[in-house]
C-alpha positions in Angstrom: 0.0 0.0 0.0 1.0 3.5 -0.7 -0.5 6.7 -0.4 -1.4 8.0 -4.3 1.0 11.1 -4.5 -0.6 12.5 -8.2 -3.5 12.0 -10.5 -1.8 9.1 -12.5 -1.9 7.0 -9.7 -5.5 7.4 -9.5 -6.7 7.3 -13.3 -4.5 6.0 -15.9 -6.3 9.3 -18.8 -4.8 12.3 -19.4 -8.8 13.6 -20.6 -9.9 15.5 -17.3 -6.5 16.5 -16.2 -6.5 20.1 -18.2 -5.6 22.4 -15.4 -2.7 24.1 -14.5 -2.6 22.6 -11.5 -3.4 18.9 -11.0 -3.5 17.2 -7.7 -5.1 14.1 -6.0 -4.5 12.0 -2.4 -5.9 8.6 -1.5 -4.4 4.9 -1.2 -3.2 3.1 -3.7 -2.9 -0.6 -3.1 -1.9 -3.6 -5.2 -3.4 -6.9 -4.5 -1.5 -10.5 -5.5 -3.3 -13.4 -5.2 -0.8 -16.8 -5.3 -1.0 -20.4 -4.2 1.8 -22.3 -3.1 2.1 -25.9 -3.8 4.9 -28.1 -3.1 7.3 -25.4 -1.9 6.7 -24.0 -5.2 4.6 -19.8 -5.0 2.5 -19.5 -8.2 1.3 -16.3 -9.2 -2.8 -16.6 -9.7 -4.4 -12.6 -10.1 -2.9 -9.2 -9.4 -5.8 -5.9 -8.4 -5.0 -2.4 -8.1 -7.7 -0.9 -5.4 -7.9 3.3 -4.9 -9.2 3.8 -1.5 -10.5 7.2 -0.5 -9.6 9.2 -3.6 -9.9 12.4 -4.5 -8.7 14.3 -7.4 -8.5 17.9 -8.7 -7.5 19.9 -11.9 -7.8 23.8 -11.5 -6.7 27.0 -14.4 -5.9 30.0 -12.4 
């Protein structure tokens, strides 16, 4: 988990962001699913989860 630090971490388009200024804050956390078998760690899904985003584009 780490906290989102701009507005790419929250939304992968560039189509809202046409501000001069562009912020955002929330969590940004990466789930990996895996099952081990026989000593042996296989890889089974990966999710990305935003958690209590929010975002801003402003023009002066």
């Amino acid at each position: 988990m780490r906290r989102a630090t701009g507005p790419a971490d929250l939304v992968d388009t560039d189509q809202w962001r046409t501000g001069e200024v562009n912020v955002a804050s929330g969590w940004r956390v990466k789930v990996t699913s895996y099952v081990i078998e026989n000593g042996t760690r296989t890889e089974v899904d990966r999710s990305v989860l935003i958690l209590g985003a929010v975002s801003s584009s402003l023009s002066r």
